[in-house]
C-alpha positions in Angstrom: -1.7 -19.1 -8.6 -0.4 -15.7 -6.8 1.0 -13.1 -9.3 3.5 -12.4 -6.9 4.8 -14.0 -3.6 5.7 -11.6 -0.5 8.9 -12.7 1.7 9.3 -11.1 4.7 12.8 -11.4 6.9 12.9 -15.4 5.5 16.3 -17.0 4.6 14.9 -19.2 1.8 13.4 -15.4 0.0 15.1 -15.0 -3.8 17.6 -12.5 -4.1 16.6 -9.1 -5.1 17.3 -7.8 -8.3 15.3 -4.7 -8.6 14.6 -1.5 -6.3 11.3 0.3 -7.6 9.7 3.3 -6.3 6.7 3.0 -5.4 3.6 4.5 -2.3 1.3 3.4 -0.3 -1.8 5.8 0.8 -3.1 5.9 4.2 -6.6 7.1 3.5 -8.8 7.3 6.8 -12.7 8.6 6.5 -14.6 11.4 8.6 -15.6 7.9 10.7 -11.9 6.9 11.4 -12.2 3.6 8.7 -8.9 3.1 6.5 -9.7 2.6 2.7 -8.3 -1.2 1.9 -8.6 -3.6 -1.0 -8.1 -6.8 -1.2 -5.5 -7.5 -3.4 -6.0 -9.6 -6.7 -2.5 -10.5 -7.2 -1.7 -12.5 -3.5 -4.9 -12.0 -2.1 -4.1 -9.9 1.3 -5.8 -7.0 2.3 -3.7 -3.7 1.8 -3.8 0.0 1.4 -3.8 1.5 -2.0 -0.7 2.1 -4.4 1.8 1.5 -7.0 4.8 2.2 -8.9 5.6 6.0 -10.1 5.5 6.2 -13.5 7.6 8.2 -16.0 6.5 12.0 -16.2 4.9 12.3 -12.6 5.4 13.9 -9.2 5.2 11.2 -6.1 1.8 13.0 -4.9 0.3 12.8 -8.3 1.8 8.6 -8.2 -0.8 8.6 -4.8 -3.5 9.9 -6.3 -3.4 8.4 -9.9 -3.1 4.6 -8.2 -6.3 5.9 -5.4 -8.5 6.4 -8.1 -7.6 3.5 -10.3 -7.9 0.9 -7.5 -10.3 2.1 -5.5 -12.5 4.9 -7.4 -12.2 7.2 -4.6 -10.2 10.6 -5.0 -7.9 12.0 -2.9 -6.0 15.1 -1.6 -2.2 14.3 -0.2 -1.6 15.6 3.3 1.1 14.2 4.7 3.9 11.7 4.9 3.5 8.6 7.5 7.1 7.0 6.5 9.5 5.9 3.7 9.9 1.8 4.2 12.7 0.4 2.6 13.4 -3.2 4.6 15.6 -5.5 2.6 14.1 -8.2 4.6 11.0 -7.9 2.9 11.1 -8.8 -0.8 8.9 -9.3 -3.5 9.0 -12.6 -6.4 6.7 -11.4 -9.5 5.9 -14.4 -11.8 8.1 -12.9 -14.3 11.4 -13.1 -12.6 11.7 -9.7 -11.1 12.3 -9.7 -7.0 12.5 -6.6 -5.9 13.3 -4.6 -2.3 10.6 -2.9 -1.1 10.9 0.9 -1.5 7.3 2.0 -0.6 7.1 5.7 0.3 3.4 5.5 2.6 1.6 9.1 2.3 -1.5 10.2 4.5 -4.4 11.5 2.1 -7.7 12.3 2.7 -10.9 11.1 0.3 -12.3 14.3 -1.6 -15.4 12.6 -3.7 -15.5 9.4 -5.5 -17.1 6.1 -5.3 -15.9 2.7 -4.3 -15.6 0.7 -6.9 -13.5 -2.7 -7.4 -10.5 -2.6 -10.1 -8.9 -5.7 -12.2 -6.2 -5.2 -9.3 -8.9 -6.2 -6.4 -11.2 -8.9 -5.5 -13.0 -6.1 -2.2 -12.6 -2.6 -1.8 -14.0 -0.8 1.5 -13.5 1.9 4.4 -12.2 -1.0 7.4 -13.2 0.2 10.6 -9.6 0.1 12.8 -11.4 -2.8 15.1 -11.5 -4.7 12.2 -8.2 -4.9 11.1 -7.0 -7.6 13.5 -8.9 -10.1 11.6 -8.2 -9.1 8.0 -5.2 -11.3 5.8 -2.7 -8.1 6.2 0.7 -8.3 5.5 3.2 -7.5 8.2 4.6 -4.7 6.0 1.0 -3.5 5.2 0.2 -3.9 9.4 3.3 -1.6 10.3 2.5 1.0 7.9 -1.4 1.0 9.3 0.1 1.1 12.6 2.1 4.4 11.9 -0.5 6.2 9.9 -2.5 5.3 13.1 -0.3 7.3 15.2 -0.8 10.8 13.8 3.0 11.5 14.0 3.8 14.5 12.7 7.5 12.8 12.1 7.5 10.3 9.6 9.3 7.1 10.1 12.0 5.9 8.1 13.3 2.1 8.2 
């Protein structure tokens, strides 16, 4: 059973109760592939991240949840956008539904080896033709779609 169930624009969704921040990294190689994992809690492919924790910055938030779920370390560069639809909520198994609040960053891999976490079943540099046939979220798709872009604007929704 899924750890946490992903709603997205769907009248029957639970109400949110909580707003969390939390980021996304959009980490692309020398070769153009986008680090991913697949995620052990619903089982979708998606890009690195977390929640901020007590006592550090949002860039140090990035890097911290790189490493631990993916083994690869990174250098923030950039912003791609600040997502915040109330349309897409989240239902944990222990009652908490929150609104997404994802901040997505651009960073770029700096050393490190891949390396599978307790939070992923697969964890591998995606080359872009591939992402079409991956289990992605439509959340997760939007934010690959704007990293993709190389705007130097980032996007806020």
């Amino acid at each position: 059973m899924s750890r946490r169930t992903d709603y997205f624009n769907d009248p029957a969704a639970p109400k949110a109760n909580s707003i969390v921040p939390a980021v996304t990294a959009f980490v692309v190689n020398d070769a153009g592939d986008v680090l991913l994992e697949r995620r052990s809690d619903n089982g979708r492919w998606g890009m690195p991240g977390g929640v901020q924790e007590i006592g550090e910055n949002i860039a140090g938030t990035v890097v911290r949840e790189v490493l631990e779920e993916t083994g690869i370390h990174v250098e923030v560069v950039g912003m791609v956008g600040i997502f915040t639809n109330p349309g897409h909520v989240i239902a944990f198994a222990d009652g908490e539904v929150r609104q997404e609040f994802s901040i997505c960053f651009r960073a770029r891999p700096v050393g490190g080896e891949i390396k599978v976490s307790s939070e992923s079943f697969a964890v591998g540099w995606v080359p872009r033709a591939e992402l079409g046939s991956l289990d992605i979220s439509p959340t997760t798709r939007r934010r690959l779609e704007q990293g993709f872009r190389n705007s130097e604007i980032p996007l806020i929704s």
